[in-house]
Structure formats: structure tokens, C-alpha cells
N, C-alpha and C positions, 0 to 999 in steps of 0.2 A: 595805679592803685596798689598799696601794700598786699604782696602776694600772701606773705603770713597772714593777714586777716585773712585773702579771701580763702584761702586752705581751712583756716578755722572756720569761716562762715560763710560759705559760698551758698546763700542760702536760697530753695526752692521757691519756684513763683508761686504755689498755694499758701505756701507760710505766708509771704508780703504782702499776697493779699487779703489773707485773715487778718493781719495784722493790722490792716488799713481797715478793716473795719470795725473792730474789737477799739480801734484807739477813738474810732472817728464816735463813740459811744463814752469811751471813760476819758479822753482829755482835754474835758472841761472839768477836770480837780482843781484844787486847790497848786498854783505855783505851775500848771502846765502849760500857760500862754495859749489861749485857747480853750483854755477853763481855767576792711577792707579785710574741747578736748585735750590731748597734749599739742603742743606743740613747740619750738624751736624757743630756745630759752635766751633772756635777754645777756646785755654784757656783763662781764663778771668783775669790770672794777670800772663803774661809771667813770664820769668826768664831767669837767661842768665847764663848756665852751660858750661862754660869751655871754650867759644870761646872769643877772645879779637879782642879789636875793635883798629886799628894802627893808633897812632899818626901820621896820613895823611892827609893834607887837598888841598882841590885845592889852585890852585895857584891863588891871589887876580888878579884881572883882573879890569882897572880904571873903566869899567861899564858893567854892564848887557847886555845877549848877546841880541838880537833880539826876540821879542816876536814870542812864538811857542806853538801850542795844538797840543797834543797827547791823543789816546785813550786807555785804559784797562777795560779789563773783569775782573770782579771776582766774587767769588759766593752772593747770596745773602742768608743774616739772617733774620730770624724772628725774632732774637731778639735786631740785632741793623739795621732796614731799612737802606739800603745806603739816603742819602742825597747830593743834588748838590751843597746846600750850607755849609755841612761842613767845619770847620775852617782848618782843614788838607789840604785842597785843596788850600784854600787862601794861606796859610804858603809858599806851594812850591810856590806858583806863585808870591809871594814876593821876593823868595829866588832863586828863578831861573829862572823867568821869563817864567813859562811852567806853560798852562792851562793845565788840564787833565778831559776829560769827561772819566767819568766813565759808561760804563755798566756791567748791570749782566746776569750772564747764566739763558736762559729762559727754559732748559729744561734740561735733562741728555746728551741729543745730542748736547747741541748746540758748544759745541766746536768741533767734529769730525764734524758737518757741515761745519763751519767756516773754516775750516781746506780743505776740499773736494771743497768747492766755492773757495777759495783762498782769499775771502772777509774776512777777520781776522781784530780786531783790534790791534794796533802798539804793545801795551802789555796786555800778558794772565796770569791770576793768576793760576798757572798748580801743578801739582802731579809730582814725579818719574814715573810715571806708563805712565802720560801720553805725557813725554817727550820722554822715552825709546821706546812709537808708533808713536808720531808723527815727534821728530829731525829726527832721519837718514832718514826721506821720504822728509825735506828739508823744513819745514812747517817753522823751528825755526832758528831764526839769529844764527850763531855761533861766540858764543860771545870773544872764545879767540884770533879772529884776530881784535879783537877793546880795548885789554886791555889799549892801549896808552892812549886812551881817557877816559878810566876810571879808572885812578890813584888809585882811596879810595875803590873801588871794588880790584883790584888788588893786593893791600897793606891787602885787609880784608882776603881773598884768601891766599894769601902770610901768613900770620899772625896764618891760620885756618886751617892746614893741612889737618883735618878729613873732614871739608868743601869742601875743593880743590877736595879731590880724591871722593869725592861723585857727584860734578857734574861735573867731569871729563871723557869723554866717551873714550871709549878701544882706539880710534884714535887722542885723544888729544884735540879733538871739545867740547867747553859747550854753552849746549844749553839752560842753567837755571841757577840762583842764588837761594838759597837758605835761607828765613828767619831768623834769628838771635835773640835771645833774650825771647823765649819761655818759653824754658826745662824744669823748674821744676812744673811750670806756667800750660805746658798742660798734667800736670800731672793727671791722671783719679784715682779717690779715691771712696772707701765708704762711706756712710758716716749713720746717724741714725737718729732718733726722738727721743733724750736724755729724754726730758720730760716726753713723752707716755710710753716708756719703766718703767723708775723708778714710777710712776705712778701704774703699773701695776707688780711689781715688777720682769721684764725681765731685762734677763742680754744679751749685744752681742753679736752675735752667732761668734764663733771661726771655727767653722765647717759648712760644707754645710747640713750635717745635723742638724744642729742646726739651720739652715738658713731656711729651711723648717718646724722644730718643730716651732721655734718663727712665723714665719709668718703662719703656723695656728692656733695659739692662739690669735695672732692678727687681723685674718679673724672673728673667733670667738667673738671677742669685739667690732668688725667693722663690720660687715656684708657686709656694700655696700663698701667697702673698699677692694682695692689691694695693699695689705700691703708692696710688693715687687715691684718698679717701674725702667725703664732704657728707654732712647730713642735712641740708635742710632743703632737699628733693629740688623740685622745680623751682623752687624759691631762689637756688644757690646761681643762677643763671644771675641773678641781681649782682653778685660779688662779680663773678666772672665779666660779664658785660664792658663797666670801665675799662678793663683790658685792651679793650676793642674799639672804645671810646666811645659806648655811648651804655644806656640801659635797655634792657630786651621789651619794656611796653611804655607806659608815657611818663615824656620827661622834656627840658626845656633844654632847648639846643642849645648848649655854649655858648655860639659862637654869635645865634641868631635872635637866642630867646623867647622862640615859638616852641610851641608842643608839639613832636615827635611820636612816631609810635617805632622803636628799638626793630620789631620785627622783622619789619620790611627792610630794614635798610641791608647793603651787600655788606656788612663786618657781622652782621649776628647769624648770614647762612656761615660767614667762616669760624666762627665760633662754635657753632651744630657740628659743621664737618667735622671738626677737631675734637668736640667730646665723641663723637660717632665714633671714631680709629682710634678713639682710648677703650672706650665699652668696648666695639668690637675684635679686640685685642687682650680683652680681658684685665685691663688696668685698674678699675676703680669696681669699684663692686655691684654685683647685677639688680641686687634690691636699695639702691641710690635712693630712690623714693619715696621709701618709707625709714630709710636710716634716721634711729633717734641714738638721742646721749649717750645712752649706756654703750648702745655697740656701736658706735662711733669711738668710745674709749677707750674699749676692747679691742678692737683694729689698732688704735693708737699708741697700748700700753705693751702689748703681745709681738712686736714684732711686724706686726702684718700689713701696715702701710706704712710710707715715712711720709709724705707728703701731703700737706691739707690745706681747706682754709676755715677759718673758723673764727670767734672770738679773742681780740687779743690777751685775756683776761686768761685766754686756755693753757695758755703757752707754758706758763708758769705753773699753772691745778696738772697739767699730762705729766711737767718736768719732776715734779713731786712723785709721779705714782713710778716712773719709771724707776726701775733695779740699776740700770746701768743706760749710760746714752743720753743723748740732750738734743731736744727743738730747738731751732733758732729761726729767728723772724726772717723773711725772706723775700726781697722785694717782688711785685708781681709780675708776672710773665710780661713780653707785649705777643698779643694777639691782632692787631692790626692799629694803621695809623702810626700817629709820632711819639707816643708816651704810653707808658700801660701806668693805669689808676687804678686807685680801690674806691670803693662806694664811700659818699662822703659820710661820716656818719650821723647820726641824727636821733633823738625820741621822736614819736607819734603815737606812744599809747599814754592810757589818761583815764581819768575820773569820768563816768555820767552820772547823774542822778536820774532815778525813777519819778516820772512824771504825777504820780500814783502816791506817789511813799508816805506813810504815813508819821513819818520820824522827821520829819523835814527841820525843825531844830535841831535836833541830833547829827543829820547829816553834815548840816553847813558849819556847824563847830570841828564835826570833824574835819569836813575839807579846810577849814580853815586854820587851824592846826597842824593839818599837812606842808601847807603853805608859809608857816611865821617863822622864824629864827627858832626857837624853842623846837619847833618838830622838827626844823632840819637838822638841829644837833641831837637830837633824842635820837631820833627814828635813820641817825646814818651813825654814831658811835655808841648806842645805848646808855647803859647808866654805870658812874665811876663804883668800881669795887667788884659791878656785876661783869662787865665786857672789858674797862680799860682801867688803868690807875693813872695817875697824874705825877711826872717825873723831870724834872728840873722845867715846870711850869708849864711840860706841852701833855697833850694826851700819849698813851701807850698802850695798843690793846694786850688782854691778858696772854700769857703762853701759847693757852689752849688752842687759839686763832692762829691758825699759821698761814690761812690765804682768804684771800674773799669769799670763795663757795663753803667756809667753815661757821663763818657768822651769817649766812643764807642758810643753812641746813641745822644750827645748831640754836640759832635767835631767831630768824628770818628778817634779819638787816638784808637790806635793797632789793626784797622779792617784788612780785608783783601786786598792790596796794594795800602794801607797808611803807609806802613813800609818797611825798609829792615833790620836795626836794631832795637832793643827797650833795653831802659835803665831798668834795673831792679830795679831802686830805686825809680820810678817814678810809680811805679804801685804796688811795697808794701809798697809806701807812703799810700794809701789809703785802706791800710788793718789795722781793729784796733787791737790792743794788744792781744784780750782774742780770736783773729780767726788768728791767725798766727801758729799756732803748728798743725793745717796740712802741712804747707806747708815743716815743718821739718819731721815729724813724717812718713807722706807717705814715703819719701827716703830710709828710712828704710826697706822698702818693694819692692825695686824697680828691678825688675827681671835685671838678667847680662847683656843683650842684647838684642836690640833694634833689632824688626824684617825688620830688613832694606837688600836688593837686590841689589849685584852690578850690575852695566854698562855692558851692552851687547854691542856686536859688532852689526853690522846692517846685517851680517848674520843670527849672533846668534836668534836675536831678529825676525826673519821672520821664522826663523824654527819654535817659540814656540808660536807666537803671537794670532792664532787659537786656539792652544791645551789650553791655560791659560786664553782667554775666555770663554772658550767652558766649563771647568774642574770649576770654579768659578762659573758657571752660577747652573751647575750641582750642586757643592758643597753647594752651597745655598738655592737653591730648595731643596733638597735631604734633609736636616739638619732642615731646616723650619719646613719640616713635621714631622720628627723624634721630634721636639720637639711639635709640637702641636697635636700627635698625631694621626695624615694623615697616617703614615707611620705605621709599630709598629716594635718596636725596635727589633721583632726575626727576623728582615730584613736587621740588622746590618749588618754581613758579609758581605751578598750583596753590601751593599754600598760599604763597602771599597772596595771589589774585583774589582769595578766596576769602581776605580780612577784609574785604569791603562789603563782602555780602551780610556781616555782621554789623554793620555800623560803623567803623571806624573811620570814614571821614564825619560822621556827623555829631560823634566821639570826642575826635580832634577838635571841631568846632566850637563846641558849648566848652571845654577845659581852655580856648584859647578868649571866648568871651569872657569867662568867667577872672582869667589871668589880667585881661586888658582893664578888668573893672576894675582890679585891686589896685593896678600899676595906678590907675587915676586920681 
């Protein structure tokens, strides 16, 4: 399950089961069938791997329907603040005559509140993880008895097979759309301090031992320096993982194409060991866990790490703020096995709608919008004269833009739901010539399979919904210390002996029926 959902919503069993009963009362509405804070920010120059967007457009209509606001949640950035006055916002409301107030999640609960009150706004920016707890309790429209009215969602559906069956639930209901236009964009890379290194005459560490020789040599030449830096806490074990050939919680074997659980296996205690003699050496920084943007970029600009991983979209936003010195991409360690990989990359956040909402025309113009040709070009290069000018025939954005996180912070082009597609020409428009060869070079590295979870039934999903709280909450505690040292690692055993008393063969079980079902 997406560890970023469950950090953002790792939500208490009194909530779920308020929720369960507050819904089992209001979702018999209209359209409800029936009647996984801040956090880690997405990639910063999408990419669109393999999904095609269908010559679909709505039908011209002589005017504009009747002026309509709707609201959505989505998370909030530190490093692009939402703004009301965004040009994103104006665009749609030119274009479709729909205000949208935006809010953002105030805390890791606020959507399993929202969800338990039945007070939701019209649209949620949500997870897999966290449609698969809260659709089948009736929280989320089910969007496929309204496909009529969204044509260019349909058509993109229609068009997107791997799309379709991913938010497609075992009984035919979807309860989410899915993002487009990411893939290679939220690709998570290595990357260095070219400069520092040759400087110092250090070569890239190809190994995790090597990863550990250099960054004590580099402690050595730094002192107040943590040579090794990452911000996205427990989560970053996901990046690290392929290294080692597999993912630290569930995923489909390669080789075998059964579901796996990362933990147990002997490449992720060596993986622990390895961050353990970095922390306790003092290589990477002692509050890892809570490291966000800012002072992940403060480590990065100042001197004080060379080494990271992170978005490959960054490489080129750090290159920029540096005074002197340059990152460069840098293929990933191997940590164990025949090949070290990167995470392959992927979207899985998305549209829900409120089962509740009282806009329901409003919404599905908007999501439909999201989805047609016209919003993918609006809503990923904005409007000519405002963002770009037109110059021997092709698009050009204005000066002002000098990278992607400028048209994020300055418009809110490709935040989080200001999009449902994005052009991918419009966002390696603004990547220059001599920072484009990560974005080839990582591919090369990009492990077979994406640690993605089918669709459970709404049985399925209440048998395990406990056990894969409870097992996560566990698994990240338990890991945290083993790597900082809390624990000591001749406790190993233990731990894993001690992933069964949470469920996890019966875990493995239901994700491997539910896999067999779709394979059929």
C-alpha cells in the first residue's frame, strides 16, 4: 500500500467506525449507489508514459452553462503554497463556467474526519489506499453510472485499459479517476555533487558500500556536514528497496508474479543494516523523518549534503539555486542481487467525488474537463500571452518561467487538482539541454513493476483493513528503530517472526486472490 497515503492517513479505528455508521445513514443520496497535512510533494516535470489522451471533445454547446462553485481538498506543499488567485482556477472558470474553492488537508486525519462527519468537500484529491477504505462504506460517488455525462473521461478510460482496470472495483463501481501525465516525471533518481566529488578526487559509489566509504570521507572534509540526505521519512525505504531488488512491503515478485511482503525477505534486513552504519556514523541527518522540502533544500543548497535521492524534476530547481557546483544524475547503488533499480514510476492519486455533493452537475463538467483535449492543453501550458507566446508555430513559455516549480508556485500548473491530464511537452519545454539526460538515463534503471495493489471486494477489504493498519504502524515503528539504533539488529528475527502475528499471511492472501481475479 502507498506509504504516502498511509502517513497522510493512517487513520484510527474510532474514525472508520464512525464513518461506517454516519455513511450506512446518508448513502442512500442521490448518485451514491446505495442511495493509502503536508506531505511529500509530487514530480516536478511530469511525463506521460504510455497512456493516450482520445480525440474526444464535448459537444459545442451555443453558451455557457449556468455559473456553478464547487469545492476540493488537496494536500498542501511547502513548496508550492496553494493560492486563491491562481491562474489555473481562472482558466476553468472561463472555460467552464465553474468557480472552485480549494482547500487543503489540515492534518493526517482530516479526510477520515470528513469522511465520519459526512461534511466532505464536492472533490477529494485521494490515494488507492484511500478509496479502497473509504468507496465501499459509500463516502465516494460511483462514478460509473455518470459516464454519459462525462464523455472525455470515458473516451480516456476507454482509450487507457491499465487505467480502467485500476480504478475499476471487483463490482464494476469507480470510485476515482486517476492522474495522467506523470510517469517518468515522478521518477525518484539519485543524484550527487559533481563538483565536490571531482574536487576531492571521489568517484560515485556504485555500491552501498561504497555509499558508506564515500560519505565518510566526505564527513571527514565536512564535519558539520551530512553528506547523505533524503526527505520523505519511512516512505524513502520504497526508493531505496529496488536497490536490493525487491520493495520493503507488498509487491509482485518478478520473477514469479505472486505478492510478496519486502520485509521479511534477507536483502531488506541488509538494506536496514546499511542505513543503521550510516545514521550511526552520523551520515544522513538524525531527524530523516520528519525532513520536508525546505530543509531538505537547505541541506542541498548550503553545502551540507552532496548526495541524495529525490525527484528527478529536482535536479535541475537545486542546480538553479546553487552559487557555484552542479548535481548530476547518478546511477543507483546495488545493495544486493544482480542489478540495483529505481522505483518504477507511476501516478495513483486521483479525483473522488463526495457521495453527498450537492453540485453533482458541476462536479462531472469539471472532471470532464479535466479529462478532454481542451483541459489538457489549458490546464498543462495555460493561456497564449498569459504563460506562453506562439513562435515559429510551436508553443514558448514566457521568460518569467524558468523551470517547472515556477509555473507551480506562480499559476499552479501541475499541482495537485489542477489537473487530470498533463502534456508532457510543456513541462520538458522548460527543461534545458545539458539537465535532460536524467530523465533518459534513470529509465534504464527502472525496476519491472510498479508496487501497485488490486481492487478488493468490500468483503475483502474489511477482513484486512485492521490487520494492514495495524502491520504498517508496526512495520514502521519496528524499522525506524532498527535503523536508528533503538532496536539492535540481533532482534532481527524477532521482528519478522512477529509480521505474522499482525495478519500478513492472511494479507498476502486476499491481495493475491484479488490479483488472480483480475488476471482472469
Amino acid at each position: 500500500m502507498n506509504t504516502t497515503m498511509r502517513k497522510r492517513y493512517s487513520s484510527v479505528m474510532f474514525i472508520l467506525a464512525l464513518a461506517a455508521t454516519l455513511l450506512a445513514a446518508c448513502s442512500g443520496g442521490n448518485g451514491g449507489n446505495g442511495g493509502n497535512g503536508t506531505t511529500t510533494d509530487p514530480a516536478n516535470t511530469p511525463n506521460d508514459t504510455g497512456s493516450t489522451t482520445p480525440a474526444v471533445t464535448t459537444p459545442a454547446t451555443p453558451e455557457k452553462p449556468a455559473p456553478s462553485k464547487i469545492s476540493i481538498i488537496t494536500e498542501y506543499s511547502t513548496g508550492w503554497p496553494p493560492k486563491p488567485d491562481w491562474a489555473v482556477w481562472k482558466w476553468l472558470q472561463e472555460e467552464t463556467n465553474i468557480t472552485v474553492e480549494q482547500q487543503t488537508f489540515a492534518s493526517p486525519e482530516s479526510l477520515a474526519l470528513a469522511v465520519a462527519s459526512g461534511e466532505m468537500p464536492d472533490i477529494m484529491h485521494v490515494y488507492p489506499g484511500e478509496v479502497a477504505k473509504f468507496g465501499p462504506q459509500g463516502a465516494f460517488l460511483d462514478l460509473s453510472q455518470h459516464m454519459d455525462k462525462m464523455p472525455n473521461v470515458k473516451a480516456f478510460l476507454d482509450s487507457n485499459p491499465e487505467f480502467l482496470t485500476r480504478v475499476t472495483q471487483p463490482d464494476g463501481k469507480i470510485y476515482n479517476l486517476i492522474n495522467s501525465g506523470g510517469g517518468a516525471g515522478n521518477q525518484l533518481v539519485w543524484f550527487y555533487r559533481e563538483d565536490i566529488f571531482q574536487k576531492h578526487d571521489l568517484k560515485p559509489p556504485t555500491t552501498w558500500d561504497e555509499l558508506y566509504t564515500v560519505s565518510k570521507k566526505l564527513k571527514e572534509l565536512y564535519p558539520d556536514s551530512y553528506p547523505f540526505v533524503f526527505r520523505h521519512g519511512i516512505g524513502t525505504l520504497n526508493t531505496f528497496g529496488p536497490s536490493f531488488g525487491i520493495y520493503p512491503e507488498y509487491f509482485r515478485d518478478p520473477s514469479t508474479g505472486k505478492f510478496r511482503y519486502g520485509a521479511n525477505d534477507p536483502s531488506f534486513k541488509t538494506m536496514v543494516t546499511q542505513l543503521n552504519k550510516l545514521y550511526s556514523d552520523g551520515l544522513f541527518p538524525p531527524d530523516w523523518l520528519s525532513m520536508d522540502y525546505k530543509s531538505w533544500t537547505q541541506f542541498m543548497t548550503t553545502n551540507k549534503s552532496f548526495i541524495s535521492v529525490q525527484y528527478v524534476g529536482q535536479i535541475e530547481i537545486i542546480n538553479n539555486q546553487l552559487t557555484e557546483g552542479k548535481l548530476k544524475f547518478m546511477a543507483p547503488p546495488l545493495g544486493a542481487g544482480d542489478k540495483a533499480y529505481l522505483p518504477k514510476a507511476t501516478e495513483d492519486f486521483g479525483f473522488a467525488v463526495s457521495s453527498n455533493t450537492k453540485n453533482l452537475d458541476a462536479v462531472l463538467r469539471f472532471l470532464d474537463y479535466m479529462y478532454s483535449p481542451k483541459g489538457k492543453e489549458v490546464q498543462s501550458w495555460g493561456r497564449e500571452g498569459e504563460t506562453y507566446t506562439i513562435e515559429n508555430g510551436k508553443k514558448k513559455f514566457l521568460p518569467i518561467f524558468k523551470e517547472a516549480n515556477d509555473l507551480r508556485r506562480e499559476v499552479g500548473i501541475g499541482t495537485h487538482g489542477a489537473y487530470g491530464l498533463l502534456d508532457f511537452d510543456a513541462w520538458i519545454a522548460l527543461v534545458k539541454e545539458d539537465e535532460k539526460e536524467p530523465y533518459i538515463e534513470s529509465q534504464k534503471y527502472s525496476y519491472p513493476l510498479a508496487p501497485s495493489l488490486p481492487n478488493l471486494t468490500k468483503e475483502e477489504s474489511a477482513t484486512i483493513v485492521t490487520q494492514t493498519d495495524q502491520l504498517f504502524k508496526h512495520y514502521s515503528t519496528s524499522v525506524s528503530k532498527f535503523i536508528m539504533g533503538e532496536t539492535p539488529l540481533a532482534e532481527w528475527d524477532a521482528f519478522v517472526s512477529s509480521l505474522n502475528q499482525y495478519g500478513l499471511p492472511q494479507i498476502l492472501e486476499t491481495y493475491q486472490t484479488a490479483d488472480d481475479r483480475v488476471k482472469k
